[in-house]
N, C-alpha and C positions, 0 to 999 in steps of 0.2 A: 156809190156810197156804201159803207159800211153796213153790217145788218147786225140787230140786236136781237138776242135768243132768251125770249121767257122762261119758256120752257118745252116737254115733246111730251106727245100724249099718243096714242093708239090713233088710226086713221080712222076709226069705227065712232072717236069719244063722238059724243051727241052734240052739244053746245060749247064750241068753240068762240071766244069772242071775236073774230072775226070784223075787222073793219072798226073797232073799239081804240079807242086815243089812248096812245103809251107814252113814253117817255120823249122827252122834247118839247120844246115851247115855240113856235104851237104843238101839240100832241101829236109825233104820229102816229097813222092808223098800224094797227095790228093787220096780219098778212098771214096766211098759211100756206107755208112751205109741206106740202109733201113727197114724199121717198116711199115705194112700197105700203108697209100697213105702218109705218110712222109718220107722224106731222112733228113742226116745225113751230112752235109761234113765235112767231117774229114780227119785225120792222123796223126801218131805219132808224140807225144810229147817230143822236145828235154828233157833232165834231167836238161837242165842246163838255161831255159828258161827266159829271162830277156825283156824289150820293146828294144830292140836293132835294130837298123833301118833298118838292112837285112831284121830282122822278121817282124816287125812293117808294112814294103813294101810288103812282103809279102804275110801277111794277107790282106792286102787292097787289093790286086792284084787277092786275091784267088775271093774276095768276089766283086771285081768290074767285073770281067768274068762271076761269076753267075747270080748275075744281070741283067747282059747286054741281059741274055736270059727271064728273067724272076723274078716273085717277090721272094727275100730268106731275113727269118730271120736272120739279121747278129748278129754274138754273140760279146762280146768285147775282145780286143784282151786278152791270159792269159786263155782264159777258156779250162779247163783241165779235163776231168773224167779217173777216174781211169782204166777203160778197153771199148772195142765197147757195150759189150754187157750192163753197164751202162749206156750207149748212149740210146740202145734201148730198152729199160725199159724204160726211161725217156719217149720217144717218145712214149710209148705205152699210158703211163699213163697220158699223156698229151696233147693228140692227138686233144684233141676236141678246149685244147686252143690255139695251132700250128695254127692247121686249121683255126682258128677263125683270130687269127692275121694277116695271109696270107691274110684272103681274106680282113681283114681293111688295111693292106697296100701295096695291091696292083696297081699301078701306081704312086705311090709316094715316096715322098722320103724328108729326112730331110737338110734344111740349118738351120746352126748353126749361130746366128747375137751378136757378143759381143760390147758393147759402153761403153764408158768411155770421160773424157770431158777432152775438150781445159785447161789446167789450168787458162792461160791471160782469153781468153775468158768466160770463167765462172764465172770471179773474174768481170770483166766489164758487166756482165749482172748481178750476184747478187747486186752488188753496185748499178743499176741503177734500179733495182727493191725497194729496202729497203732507206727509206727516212732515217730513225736513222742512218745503217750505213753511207750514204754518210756523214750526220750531225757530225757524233763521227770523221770520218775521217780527213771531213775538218776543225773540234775544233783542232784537235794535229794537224795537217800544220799549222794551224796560231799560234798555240803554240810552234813552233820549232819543232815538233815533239810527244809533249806529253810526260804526266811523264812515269815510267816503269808498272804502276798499267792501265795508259788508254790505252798504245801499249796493253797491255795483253788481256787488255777486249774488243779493239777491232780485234786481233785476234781470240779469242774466239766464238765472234758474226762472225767474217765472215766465219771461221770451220763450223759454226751450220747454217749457211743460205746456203753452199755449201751442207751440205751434207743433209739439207730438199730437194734441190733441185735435189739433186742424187735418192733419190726416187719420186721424181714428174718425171723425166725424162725416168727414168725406166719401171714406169707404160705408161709413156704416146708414149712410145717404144711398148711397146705389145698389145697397143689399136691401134695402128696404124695397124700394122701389123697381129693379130688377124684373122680380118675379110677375111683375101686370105688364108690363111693354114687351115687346117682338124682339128688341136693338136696342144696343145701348152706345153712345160715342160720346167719347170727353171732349170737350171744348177746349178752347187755346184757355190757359189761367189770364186774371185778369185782376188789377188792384183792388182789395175789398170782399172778393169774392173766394170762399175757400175752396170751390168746387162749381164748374161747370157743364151740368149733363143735361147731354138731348138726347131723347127719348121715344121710342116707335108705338104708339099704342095705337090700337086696332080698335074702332069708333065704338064695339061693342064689350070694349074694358075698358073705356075712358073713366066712367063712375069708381070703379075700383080702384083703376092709377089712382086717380084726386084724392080717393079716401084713404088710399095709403099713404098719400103727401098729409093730409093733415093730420093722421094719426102721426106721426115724423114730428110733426110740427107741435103737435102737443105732449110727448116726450121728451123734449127736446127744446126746452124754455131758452135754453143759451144760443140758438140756434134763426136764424133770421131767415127764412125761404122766402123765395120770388118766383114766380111760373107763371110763365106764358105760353099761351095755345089756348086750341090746337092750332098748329101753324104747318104750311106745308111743309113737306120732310127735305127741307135741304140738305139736314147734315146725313143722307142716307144713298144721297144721288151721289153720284161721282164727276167728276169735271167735265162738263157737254161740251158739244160741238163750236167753242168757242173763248178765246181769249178774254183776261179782265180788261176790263177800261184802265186810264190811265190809273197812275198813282194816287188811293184815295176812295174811287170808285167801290171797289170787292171790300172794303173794309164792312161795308154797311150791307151784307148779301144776308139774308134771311132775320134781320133785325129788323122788329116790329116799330112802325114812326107813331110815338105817343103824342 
């Protein structure tokens, strides 16, 4: 049978869940695989593995008990190797840069911050930035509205001055928040959302991140933030010892099930 890879921790970490119901219906048990000073957590992989919210919980649940004792690579959910002893090959052969990541994130941990803007509100701060648009606007109001070629053009101008502004706000997103986290990594873009950043902070400048996110947040009226964490640092691990699940599975890897 296949074996599923939570994540790897130091052979030293203290409380490993060990024997703990993972993913699969019925649950299987968690297993520890070790290789030298790395472990392994693991256990078999249903056949029929999908992001299904039993599993999805899961995983979260395997990998927030490890944690909780200590620092572990979390893998994303889906990641599958064909047998243990792939696992520990892996780990052999990889040992130096396990090691190495463990010890960069240790006491830390990732919040994830996505923004996207007020529609009204974007549209009343671009107009009040841009002299031509307010000028184009208010020629078609006193023209009844304007013919169908000046609506056009000045929809056009307001798309392209909303969405200059989607990257100035973007950047001026991760210069805010930058200077309190270890790491920064952009996420894949995503409908809705003008900017996706995860973010390394170190458990004893979590109060400063947050206060920096809501000082952001209260400049920045046009501006809509969402943040989750802290969450383990997936986006800061590199691909473990193991392949995604089928098609479907990895989409849902370090996404929190509301």
């Amino acid at each position: 049978m296949s074996t599923y890879v939570y994540g790897i921790a130091s052979a030293s970490h203290p409380s490993l869940p060990e024997g703990m119901g993972g993913v699969g219906d019925p649950p299987n048990p968690v297993r520890l695989l070790k290789e030298g000073d790395l472990v392994a957590v693991a256990g078999d992989a249903p056949e029929d593995l999908r992001p299904k919210r039993r599993d999805l919980l899961a995983h979260q649940t395997i990998l927030a008990e490890a944690g909780a004792g200590g620092t572990v690579l979390p893998m994303r959910f889906g990641n599958v190797a064909p047998d243990d002893d792939s696992v520990l090959r892996v780990l052999a052969e990889r040992a130096d840069h396990y090691t190495e990541r463990l010890r960069a994130l240790e006491g830390k941990a990732e919040y994830n911050v996505k923004a996207n803007h007020d529609e009204q509100a974007v549209l009343h701060l671009v107009m009040g930035e841009d002299a031509e648009l307010r000028a184009m606007a208010e020629a078609n109001r006193q023209s009844g509205g304007g013919t169908h070629d000046d609506k056009l053009r000045l929809g056009e101008m307001v798309v392209s001055a909303v969405k200059a502004r989607e990257d100035v706000d973007a950047a001026l997103l991760q210069q805010a928040l930058e200077p309190t986290a270890t790491a920064v990594a952009t996420g894949a873009e995503s409908t809705g959302w003008i900017t996706n950043l995860s973010l390394l902070v170190a458990a004893d400048s979590a109060e400063e991140f947050l206060g920096a996110v809501e000082r952001f947040r209260e400049e920045n009226p046009h501006l809509q933030l969402r943040v989750n964490g802290p969450l383990p640092p997936y986006s800061f691990v590199e691909p473990g010892p193991a392949d995604h699940a089928p098609q479907g599975a990895g989409q849902a890897a370090g996404t929190a099930v509301e």
